[in-house]
PAROFI-45077 format. One record per residue (C-alpha): residue in three letters; x, y, z. Coordinates in nm, 3 decimals. Example, Ala and Ser with C-alpha at 12.3 -4.5 7.8 and 13.67 -1.06 7.14 Angstrom:
<site ALA, <1.230, -0.450, 0.780>>
<site SER, <1.367, -0.106, 0.714>>
This chain:
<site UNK, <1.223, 5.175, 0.339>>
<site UNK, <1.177, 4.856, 0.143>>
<site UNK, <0.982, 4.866, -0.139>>
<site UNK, <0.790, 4.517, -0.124>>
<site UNK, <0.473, 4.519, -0.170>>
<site UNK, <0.379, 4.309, 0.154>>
<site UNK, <0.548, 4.269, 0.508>>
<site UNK, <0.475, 3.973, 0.689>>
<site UNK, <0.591, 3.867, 1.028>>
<site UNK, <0.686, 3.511, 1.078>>
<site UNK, <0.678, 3.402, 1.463>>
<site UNK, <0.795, 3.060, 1.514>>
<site UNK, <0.789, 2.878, 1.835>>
<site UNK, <1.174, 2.887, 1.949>>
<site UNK, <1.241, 2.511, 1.905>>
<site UNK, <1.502, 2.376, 1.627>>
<site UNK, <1.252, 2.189, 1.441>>
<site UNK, <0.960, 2.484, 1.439>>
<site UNK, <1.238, 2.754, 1.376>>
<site UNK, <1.363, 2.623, 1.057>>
<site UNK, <1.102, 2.501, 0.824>>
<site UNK, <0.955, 2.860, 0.935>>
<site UNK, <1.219, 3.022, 0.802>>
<site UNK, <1.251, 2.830, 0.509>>
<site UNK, <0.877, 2.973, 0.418>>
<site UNK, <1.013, 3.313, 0.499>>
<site UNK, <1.289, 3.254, 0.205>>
<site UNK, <1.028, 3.123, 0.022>>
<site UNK, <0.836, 3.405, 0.072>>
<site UNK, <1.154, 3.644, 0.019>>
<site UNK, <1.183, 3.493, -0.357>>
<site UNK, <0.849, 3.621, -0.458>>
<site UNK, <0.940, 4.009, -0.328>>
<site UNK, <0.817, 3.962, -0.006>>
<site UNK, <0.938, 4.135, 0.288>>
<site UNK, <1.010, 3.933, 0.612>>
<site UNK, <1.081, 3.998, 0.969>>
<site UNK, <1.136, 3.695, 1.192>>
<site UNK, <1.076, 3.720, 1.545>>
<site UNK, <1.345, 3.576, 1.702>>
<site UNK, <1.486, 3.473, 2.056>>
<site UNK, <1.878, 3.462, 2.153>>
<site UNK, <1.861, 3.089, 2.125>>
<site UNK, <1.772, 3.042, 1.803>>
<site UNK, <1.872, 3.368, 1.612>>
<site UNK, <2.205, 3.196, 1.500>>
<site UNK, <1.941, 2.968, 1.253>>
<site UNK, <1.874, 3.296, 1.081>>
<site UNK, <2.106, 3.402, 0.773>>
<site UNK, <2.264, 3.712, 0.840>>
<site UNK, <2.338, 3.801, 0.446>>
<site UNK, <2.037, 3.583, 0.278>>
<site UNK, <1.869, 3.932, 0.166>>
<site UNK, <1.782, 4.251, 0.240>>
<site UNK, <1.428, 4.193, 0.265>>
<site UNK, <1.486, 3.886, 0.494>>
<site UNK, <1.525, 4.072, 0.844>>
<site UNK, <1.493, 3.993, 1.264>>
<site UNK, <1.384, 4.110, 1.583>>
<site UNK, <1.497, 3.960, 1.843>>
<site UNK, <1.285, 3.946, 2.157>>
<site UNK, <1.315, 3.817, 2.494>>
<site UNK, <1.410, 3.450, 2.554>>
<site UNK, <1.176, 3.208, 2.788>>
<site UNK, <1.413, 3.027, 2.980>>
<site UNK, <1.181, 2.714, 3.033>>
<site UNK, <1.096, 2.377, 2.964>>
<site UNK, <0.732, 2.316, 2.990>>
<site UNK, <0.472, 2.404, 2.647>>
<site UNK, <0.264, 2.564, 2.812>>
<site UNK, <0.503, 2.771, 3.010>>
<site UNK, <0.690, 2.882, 2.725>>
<site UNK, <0.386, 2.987, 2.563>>
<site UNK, <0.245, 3.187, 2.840>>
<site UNK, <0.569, 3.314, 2.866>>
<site UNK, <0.561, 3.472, 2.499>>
<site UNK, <0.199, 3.585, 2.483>>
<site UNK, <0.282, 3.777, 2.808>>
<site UNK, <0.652, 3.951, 2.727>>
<site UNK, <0.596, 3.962, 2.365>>
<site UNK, <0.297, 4.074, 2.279>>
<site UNK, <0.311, 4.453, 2.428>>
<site UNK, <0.660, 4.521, 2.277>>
<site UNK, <0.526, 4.339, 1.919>>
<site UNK, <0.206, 4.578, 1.940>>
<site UNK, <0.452, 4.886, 1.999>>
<site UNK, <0.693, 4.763, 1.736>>
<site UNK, <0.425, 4.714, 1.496>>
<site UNK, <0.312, 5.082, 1.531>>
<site UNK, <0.577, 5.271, 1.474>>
<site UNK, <0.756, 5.094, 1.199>>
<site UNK, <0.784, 5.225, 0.886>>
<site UNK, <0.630, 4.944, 0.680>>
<site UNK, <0.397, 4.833, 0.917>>
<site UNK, <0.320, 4.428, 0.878>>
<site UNK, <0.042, 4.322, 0.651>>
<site UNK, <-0.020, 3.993, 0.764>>
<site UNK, <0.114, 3.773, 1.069>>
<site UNK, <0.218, 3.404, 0.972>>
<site UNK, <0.271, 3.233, 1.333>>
<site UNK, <0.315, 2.861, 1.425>>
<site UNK, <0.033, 2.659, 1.544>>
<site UNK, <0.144, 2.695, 1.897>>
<site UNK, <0.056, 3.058, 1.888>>
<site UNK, <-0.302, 3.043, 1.835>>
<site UNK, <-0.269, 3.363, 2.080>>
<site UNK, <-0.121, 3.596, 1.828>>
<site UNK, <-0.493, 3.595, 1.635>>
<site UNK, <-0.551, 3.839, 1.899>>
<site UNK, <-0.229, 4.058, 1.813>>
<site UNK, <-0.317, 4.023, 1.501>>
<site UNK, <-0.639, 4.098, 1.526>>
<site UNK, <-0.514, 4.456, 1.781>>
<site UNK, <-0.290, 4.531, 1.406>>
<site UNK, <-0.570, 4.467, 1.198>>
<site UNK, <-0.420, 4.226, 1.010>>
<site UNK, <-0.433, 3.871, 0.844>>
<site UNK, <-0.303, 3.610, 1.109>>
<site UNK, <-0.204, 3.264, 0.930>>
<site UNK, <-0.106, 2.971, 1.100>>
<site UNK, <0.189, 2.797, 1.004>>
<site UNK, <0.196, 2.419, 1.072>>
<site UNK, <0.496, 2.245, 1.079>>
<site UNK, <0.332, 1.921, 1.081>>
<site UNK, <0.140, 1.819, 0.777>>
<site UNK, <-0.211, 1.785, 0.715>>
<site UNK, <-0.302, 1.485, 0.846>>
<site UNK, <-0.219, 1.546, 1.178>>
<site UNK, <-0.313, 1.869, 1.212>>
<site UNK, <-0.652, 1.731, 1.098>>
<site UNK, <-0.647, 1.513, 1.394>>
<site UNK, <-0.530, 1.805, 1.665>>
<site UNK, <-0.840, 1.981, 1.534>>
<site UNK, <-1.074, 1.738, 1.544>>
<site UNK, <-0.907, 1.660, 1.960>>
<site UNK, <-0.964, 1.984, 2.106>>
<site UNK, <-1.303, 2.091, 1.896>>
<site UNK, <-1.483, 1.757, 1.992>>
<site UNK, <-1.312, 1.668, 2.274>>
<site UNK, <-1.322, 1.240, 2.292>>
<site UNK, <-1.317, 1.112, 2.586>>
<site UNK, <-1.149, 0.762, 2.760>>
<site UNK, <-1.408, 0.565, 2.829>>
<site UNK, <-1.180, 0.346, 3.034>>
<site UNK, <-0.899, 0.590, 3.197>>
<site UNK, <-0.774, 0.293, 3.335>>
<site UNK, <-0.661, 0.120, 3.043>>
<site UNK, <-0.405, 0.285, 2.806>>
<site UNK, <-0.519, 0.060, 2.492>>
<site UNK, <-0.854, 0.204, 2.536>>
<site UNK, <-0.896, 0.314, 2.162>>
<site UNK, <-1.002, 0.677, 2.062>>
<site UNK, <-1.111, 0.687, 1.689>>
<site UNK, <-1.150, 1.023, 1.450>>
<site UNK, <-1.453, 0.913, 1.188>>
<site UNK, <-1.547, 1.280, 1.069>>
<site UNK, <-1.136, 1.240, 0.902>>
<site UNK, <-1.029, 1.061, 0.606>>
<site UNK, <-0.935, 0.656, 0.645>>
<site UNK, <-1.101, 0.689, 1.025>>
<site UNK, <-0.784, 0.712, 1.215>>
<site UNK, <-0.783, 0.512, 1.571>>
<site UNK, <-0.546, 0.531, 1.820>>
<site UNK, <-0.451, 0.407, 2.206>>
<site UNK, <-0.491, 0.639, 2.443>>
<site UNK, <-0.110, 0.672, 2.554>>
<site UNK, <-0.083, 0.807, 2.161>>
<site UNK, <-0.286, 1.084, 2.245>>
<site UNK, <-0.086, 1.412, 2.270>>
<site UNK, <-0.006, 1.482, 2.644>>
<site UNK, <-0.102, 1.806, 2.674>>
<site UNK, <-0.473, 1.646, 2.575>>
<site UNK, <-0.447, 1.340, 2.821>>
<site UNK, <-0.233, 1.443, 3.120>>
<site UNK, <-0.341, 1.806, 3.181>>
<site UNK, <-0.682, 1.790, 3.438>>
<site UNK, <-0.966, 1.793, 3.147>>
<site UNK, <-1.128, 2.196, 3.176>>
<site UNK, <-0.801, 2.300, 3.430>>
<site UNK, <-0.625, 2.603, 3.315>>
<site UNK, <-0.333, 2.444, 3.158>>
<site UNK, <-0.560, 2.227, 2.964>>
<site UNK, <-0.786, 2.532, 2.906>>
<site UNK, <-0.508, 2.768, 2.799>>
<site UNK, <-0.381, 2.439, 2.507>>
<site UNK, <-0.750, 2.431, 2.385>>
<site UNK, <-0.823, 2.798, 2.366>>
<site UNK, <-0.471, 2.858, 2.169>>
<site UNK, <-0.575, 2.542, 1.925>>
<site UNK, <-0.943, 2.697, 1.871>>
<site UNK, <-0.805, 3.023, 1.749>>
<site UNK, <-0.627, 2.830, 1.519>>
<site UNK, <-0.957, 2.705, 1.371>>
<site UNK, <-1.060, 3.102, 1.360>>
<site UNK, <-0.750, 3.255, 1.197>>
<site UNK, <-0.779, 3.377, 0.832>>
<site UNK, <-0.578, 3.065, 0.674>>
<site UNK, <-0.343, 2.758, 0.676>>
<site UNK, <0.015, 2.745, 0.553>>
<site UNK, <0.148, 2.389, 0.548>>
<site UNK, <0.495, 2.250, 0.513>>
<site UNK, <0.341, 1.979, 0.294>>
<site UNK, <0.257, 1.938, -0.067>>
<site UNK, <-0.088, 1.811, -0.229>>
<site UNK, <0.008, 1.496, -0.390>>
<site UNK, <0.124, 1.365, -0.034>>
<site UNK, <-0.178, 1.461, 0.221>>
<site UNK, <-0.470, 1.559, -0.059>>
<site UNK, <-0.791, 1.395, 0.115>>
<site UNK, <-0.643, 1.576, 0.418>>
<site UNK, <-0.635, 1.919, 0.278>>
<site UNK, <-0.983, 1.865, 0.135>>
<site UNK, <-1.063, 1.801, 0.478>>
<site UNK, <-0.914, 2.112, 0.632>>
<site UNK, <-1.094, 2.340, 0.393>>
<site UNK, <-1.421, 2.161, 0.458>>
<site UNK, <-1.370, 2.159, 0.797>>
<site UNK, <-1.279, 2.538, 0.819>>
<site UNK, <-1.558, 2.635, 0.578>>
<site UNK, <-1.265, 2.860, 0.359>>
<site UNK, <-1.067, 2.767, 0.085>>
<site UNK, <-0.776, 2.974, 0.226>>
<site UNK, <-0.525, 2.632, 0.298>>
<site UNK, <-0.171, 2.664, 0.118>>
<site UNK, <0.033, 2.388, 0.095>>
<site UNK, <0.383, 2.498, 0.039>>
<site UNK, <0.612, 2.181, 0.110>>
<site UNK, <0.870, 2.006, 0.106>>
<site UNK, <1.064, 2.354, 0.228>>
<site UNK, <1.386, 2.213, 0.219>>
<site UNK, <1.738, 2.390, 0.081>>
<site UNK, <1.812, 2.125, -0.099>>
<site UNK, <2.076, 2.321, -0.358>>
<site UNK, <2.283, 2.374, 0.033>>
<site UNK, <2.180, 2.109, 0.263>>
<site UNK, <2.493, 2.140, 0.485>>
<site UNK, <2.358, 2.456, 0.623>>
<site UNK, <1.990, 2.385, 0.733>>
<site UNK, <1.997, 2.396, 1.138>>
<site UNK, <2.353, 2.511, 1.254>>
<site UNK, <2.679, 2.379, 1.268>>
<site UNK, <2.773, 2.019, 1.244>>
<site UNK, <2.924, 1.850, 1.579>>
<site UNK, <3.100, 1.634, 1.307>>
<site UNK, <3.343, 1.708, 1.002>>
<site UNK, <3.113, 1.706, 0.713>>
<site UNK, <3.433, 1.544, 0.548>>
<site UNK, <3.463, 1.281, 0.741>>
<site UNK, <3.131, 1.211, 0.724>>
<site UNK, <3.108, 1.157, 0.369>>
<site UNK, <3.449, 1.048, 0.324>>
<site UNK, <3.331, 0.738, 0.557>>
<site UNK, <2.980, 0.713, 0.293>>
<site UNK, <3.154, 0.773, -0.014>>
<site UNK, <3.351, 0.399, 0.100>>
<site UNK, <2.999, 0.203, 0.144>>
<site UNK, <2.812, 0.051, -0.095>>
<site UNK, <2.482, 0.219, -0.231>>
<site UNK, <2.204, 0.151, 0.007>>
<site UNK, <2.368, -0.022, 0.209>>
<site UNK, <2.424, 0.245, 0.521>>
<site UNK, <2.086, 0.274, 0.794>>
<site UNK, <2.088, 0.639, 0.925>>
<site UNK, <1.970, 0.645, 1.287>>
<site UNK, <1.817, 0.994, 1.455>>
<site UNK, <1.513, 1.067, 1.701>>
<site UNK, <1.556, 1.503, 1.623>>
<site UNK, <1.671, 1.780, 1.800>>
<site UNK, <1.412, 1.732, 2.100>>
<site UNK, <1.365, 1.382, 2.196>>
<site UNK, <1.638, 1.215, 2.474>>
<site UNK, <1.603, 0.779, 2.420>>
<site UNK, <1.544, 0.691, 2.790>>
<site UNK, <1.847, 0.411, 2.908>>
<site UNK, <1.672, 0.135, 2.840>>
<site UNK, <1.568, 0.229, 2.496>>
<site UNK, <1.964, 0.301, 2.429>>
<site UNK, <2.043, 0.022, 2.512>>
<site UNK, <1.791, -0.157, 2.292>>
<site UNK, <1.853, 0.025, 2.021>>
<site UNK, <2.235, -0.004, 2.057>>
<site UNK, <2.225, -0.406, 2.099>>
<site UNK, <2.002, -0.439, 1.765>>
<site UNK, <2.204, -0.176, 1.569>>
<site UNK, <2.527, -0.422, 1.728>>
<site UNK, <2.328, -0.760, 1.602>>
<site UNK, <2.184, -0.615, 1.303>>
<site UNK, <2.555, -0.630, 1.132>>
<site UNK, <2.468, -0.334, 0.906>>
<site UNK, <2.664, -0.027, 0.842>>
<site UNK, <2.510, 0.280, 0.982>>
<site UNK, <2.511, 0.629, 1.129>>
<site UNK, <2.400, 0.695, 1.457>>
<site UNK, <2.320, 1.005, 1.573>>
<site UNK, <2.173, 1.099, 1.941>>
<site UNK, <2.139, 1.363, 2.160>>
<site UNK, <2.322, 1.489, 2.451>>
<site UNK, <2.180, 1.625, 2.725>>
<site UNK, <2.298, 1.956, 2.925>>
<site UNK, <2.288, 2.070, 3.271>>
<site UNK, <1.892, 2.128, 3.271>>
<site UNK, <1.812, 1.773, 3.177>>
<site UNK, <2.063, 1.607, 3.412>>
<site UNK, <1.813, 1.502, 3.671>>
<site UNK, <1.634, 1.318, 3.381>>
<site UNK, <1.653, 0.933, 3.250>>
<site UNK, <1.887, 1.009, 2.907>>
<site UNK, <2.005, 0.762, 2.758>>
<site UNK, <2.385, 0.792, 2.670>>
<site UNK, <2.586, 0.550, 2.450>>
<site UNK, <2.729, 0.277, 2.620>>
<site UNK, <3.080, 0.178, 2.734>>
<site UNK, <3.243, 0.011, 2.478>>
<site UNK, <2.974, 0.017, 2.175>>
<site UNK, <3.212, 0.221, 1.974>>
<site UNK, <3.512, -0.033, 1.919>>
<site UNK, <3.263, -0.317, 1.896>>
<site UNK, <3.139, -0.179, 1.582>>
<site UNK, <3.402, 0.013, 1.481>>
<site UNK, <3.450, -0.016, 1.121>>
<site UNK, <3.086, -0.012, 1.045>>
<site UNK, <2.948, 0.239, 1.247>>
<site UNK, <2.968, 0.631, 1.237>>
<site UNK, <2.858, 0.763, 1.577>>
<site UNK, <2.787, 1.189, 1.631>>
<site UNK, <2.668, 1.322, 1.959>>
<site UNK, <2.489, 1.646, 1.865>>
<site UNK, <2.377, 1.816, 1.569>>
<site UNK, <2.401, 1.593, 1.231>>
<site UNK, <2.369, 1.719, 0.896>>
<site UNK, <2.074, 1.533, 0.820>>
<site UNK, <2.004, 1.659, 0.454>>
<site UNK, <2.336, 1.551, 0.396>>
<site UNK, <2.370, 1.229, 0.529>>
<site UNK, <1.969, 1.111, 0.377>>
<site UNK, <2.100, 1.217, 0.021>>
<site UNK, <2.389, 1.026, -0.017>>
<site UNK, <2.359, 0.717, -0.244>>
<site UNK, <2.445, 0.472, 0.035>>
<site UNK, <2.190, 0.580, 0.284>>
<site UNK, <1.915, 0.339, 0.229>>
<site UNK, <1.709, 0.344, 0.509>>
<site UNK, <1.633, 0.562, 0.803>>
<site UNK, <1.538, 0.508, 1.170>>
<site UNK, <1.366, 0.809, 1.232>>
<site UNK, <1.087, 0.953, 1.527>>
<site UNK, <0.880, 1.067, 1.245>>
<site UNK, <0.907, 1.457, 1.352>>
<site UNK, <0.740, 1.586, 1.053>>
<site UNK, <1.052, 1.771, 0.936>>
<site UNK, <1.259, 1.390, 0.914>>
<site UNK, <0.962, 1.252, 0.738>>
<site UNK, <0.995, 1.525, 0.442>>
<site UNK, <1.367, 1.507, 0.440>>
<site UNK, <1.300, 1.121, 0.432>>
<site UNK, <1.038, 1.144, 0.130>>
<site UNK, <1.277, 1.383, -0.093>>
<site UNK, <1.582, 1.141, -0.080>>
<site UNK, <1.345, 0.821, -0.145>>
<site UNK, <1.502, 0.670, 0.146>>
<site UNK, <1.275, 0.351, 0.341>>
<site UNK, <1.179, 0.512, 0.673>>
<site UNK, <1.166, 0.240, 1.006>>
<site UNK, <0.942, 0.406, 1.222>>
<site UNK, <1.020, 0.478, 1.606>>
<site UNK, <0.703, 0.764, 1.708>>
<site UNK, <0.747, 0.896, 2.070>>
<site UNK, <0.528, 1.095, 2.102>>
<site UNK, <0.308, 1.441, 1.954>>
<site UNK, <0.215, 1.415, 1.632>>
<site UNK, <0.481, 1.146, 1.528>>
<site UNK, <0.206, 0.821, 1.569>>
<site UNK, <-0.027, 1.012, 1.275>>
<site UNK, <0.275, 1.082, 1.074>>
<site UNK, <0.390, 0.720, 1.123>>
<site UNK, <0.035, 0.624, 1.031>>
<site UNK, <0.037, 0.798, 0.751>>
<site UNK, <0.409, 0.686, 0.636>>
<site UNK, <0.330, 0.286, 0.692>>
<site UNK, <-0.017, 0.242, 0.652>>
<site UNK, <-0.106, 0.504, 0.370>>
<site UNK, <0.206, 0.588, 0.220>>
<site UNK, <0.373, 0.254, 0.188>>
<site UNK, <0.736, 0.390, 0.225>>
<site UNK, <0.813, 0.281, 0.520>>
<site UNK, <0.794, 0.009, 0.837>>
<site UNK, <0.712, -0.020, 1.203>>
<site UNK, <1.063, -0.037, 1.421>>
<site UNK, <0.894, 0.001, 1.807>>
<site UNK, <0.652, 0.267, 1.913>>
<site UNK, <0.754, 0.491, 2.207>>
<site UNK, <0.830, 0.269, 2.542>>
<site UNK, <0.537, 0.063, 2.507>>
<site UNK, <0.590, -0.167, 2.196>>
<site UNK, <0.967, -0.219, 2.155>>
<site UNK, <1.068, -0.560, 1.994>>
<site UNK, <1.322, -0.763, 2.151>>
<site UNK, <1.640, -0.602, 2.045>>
<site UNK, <1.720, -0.913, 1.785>>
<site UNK, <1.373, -0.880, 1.626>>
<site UNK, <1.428, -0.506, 1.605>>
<site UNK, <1.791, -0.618, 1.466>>
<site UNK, <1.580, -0.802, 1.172>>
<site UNK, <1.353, -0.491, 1.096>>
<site UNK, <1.673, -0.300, 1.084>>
<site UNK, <1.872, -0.568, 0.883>>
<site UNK, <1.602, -0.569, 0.626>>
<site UNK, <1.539, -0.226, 0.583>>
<site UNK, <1.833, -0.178, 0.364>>
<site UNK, <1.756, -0.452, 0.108>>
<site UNK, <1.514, -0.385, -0.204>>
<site UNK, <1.207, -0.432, -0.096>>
<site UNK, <0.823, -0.271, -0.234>>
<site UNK, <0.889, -0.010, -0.011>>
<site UNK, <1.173, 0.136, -0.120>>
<site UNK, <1.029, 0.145, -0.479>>
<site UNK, <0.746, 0.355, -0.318>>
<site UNK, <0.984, 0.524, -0.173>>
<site UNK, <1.171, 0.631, -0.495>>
<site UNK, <0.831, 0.714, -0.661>>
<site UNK, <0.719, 0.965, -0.401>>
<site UNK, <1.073, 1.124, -0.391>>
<site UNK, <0.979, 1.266, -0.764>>
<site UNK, <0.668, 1.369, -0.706>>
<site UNK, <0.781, 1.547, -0.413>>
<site UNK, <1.075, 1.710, -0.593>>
<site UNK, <0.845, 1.751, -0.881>>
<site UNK, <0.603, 1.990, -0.636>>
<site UNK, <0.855, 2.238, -0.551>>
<site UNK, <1.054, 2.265, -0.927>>
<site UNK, <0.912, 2.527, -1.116>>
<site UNK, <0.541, 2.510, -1.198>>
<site UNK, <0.536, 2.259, -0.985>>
<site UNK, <0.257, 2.232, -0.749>>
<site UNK, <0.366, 2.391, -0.435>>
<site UNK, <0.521, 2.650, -0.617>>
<site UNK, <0.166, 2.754, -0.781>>
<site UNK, <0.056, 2.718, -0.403>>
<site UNK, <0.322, 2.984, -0.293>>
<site UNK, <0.289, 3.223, -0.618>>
<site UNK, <-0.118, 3.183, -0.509>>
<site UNK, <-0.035, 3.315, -0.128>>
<site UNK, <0.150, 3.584, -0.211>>
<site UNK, <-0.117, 3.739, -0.471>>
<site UNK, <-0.366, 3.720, -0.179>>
<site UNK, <-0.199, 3.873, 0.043>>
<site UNK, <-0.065, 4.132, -0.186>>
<site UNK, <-0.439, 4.155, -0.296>>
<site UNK, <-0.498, 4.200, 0.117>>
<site UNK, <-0.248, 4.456, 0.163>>
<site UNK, <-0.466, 4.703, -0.057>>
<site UNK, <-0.789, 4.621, 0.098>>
<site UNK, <-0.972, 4.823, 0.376>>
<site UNK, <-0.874, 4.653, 0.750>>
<site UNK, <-1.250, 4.583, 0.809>>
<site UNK, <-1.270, 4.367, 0.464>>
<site UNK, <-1.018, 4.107, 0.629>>
């Protein structure tokens, strides 16, 4: 039996980009003496490390085999929760607390069955999980469903975000408004608001009117921000296995000048329709810059979709300058080098940190989810980084979006920003830094917890 002081269970939803900062909290976590099982699935137990430590273990459970949110979430809260509850029960260091991602607002209830601590992890930052609160607890309406411009603002948050309506999440705005899809989203979010406490992948400097707000907004002071959780000492292993030689890869970067390269990826979840490959594809072919491209390919269960692929040809007209991987890149990797200057991201919150610690200027391309608030807050708060198009609505003419691309690489006011916030990011997570305080602060509390009666929780 271990002899930590404090299991926790960390329960990410199984997608790539919720899966690993998650377990980059549970090494975190792991560092301070804390034991942690991850709750796994057979598609994304290869991101665990078999030989990190001892106290960093898994349990795998069964794997939903689906597409949809909603689906997949039904699907855990139905087959996982009775063999979690049994689990729980008979294990010889029973959990102590339950650290689940936002998408599993259901587990307060498991937690709750354990008597235990539930904490929501949110792999977005604060900021926009400000704004998901604020959606489903006071519930704006389109005045005008007709019109997708129709503005919905947020004044109760910090710099009074507004958006269009097609920027509202879609599980808000295209389930039927009280159906039980739509009911399920906004019960799971509310539970959210009602679990014990908040562990962000964020750090204070970056999002600290936000926080304020959370706390006020929650009425607790129990809101950790823990961020950027990056492996930065081994970035070639975050996510898998390269589809690319890492050695070719930098081999090709080590022969460009610094700054000079644009580093293009939309994540490990979003498919560019055709047309918006072959937008991208002309500008990136105008833009005469050097850069890496890196897309996604779909499989068999996405075949009947509108995917983008690269187009006949693109690869010997810009041979020479142009580094093309279809799969998994090692983004870490490529963002640090010194000839990366700028990258063309979707603003997943995960690209946006990995952007912000290697002081790279960010062109934004949101799609969807929470990317328009963290493109918000990148452009219009942050001032490290500039509008490229905006899902399939606003996309510049592919030689204006060759300009914006063209003149991302040059030394310009944001990149300076850019550099500044890269140290005080890396300053949060060096020791005494601020995010470490955060994490040394969690793990007293819920060592403190662990002793306490289950009724004082």
């Amino acid at each position: 039996m271990s002899t930590a002081q404090t299991h926790v269970l960390a329960y990410p939803f199984p997608s790539s980009g919720h899966v690993i900062p998650l377990i980059d909290l549970a090494k975190a976590l792991v560092s301070r003496g804390v034991l942690v099982t991850v709750l796994v699935t057979p598609s994304n137990q290869p991101l665990v490390p078999t030989n990190h430590s001892p106290l960093l273990r898994t349990l795998l459970l069964p794997n939903p085999n689906l597409n949809r949110l909603v689906e997949i979430v039904a699907f855990m809260r139905e087959n996982h929760y009775p063999t979690l509850i049994n689990w729980a029960r008979n294990h010889p260091s029973p959990p102590s607390a339950i650290i689940s991602d936002f998408f599993l607002g259901w587990t307060l209830h498991l937690a709750r069955d354990l008597n235990v601590p539930r904490l929501v992890f949110s792999p977005s930052g604060a900021f926009a999980l400000s704004v998901s609160y604020s959606l489903w607890r006071n519930l704006p309406e389109n005045d005008n469903p007709e019109d997708p411009d129709s503005v919905v603002s947020f004044p109760n948050i910090p710099n009074s975000p507004v958006y269009p309506w097609w920027q509202i999440p879609h599980q808000f705005r295209l389930a039927e408004r009280g159906g039980p899809e739509w009911a399920f989203s906004q019960e799971n979010m509310l539970l959210n608001i009602d679990s014990w406490g908040v562990v962000f992948n964020s750090f204070l400097d970056l999002e600290q009117d936000y926080f304020d707000h959370i706390k006020k907004e929650l009425g607790h002071q129990r809101v950790w921000a823990l961020g950027p959780l990056l492996p930065l000492t081994e970035p070639e292993n975050r996510g898998g296995s390269s589809t690319v030689s890492c050695h070719d890869l930098i081999e090709w970067l080590d022969s460009r000048e610094n700054s000079s390269v644009v580093y293009v990826c939309f994540g490990s979840r979003t498919f560019l329709t055709s047309s918006q490959m072959e937008d991208l594809t002309r500008a990136l072919e105008l833009s005469g810059v050097h850069f890496v491209l890196s897309v996604r390919v779909p499989d068999e269960r996405h075949a009947a979709q509108d995917h983008g692929r690269i187009p006949s040809g693109f690869g010997d007209r810009v041979r020479g300058r142009g580094f093309v991987i279809e799969g998994w890149a090692p983004q870490l990797v490529i963002l640090s080098h010194r000839a990366v200057g700028s990258f063309l991201t979707h603003c997943g919150w995960n690209s946006v940190l990995e952007g912000l610690v290697s002081g790279v200027v960010m062109l934004t391309w949101p799609m969807g989810a929470d990317q328009y608030t963290n493109a918000k807050l990148v452009v219009d708060q942050l001032g490290v980084a500039v509008r490229a198009a905006e899902g399939t609505e606003k996309v510049p003419e592919a030689r204006e979006l060759a300009k914006r691309i063209e003149g991302s690489v040059g030394r310009r006011k944001e990149r300076v920003r850019a550099e500044e916030l890269r140290d005080t990011a890396l300053r949060a997570i060096k020791e005494n830094g601020t995010s470490q305080k955060e994490l040394d602060a969690l793990v007293k509390q819920l060592h403190d917890l662990k002793h306490q009666q289950p009724n004082t929780i």
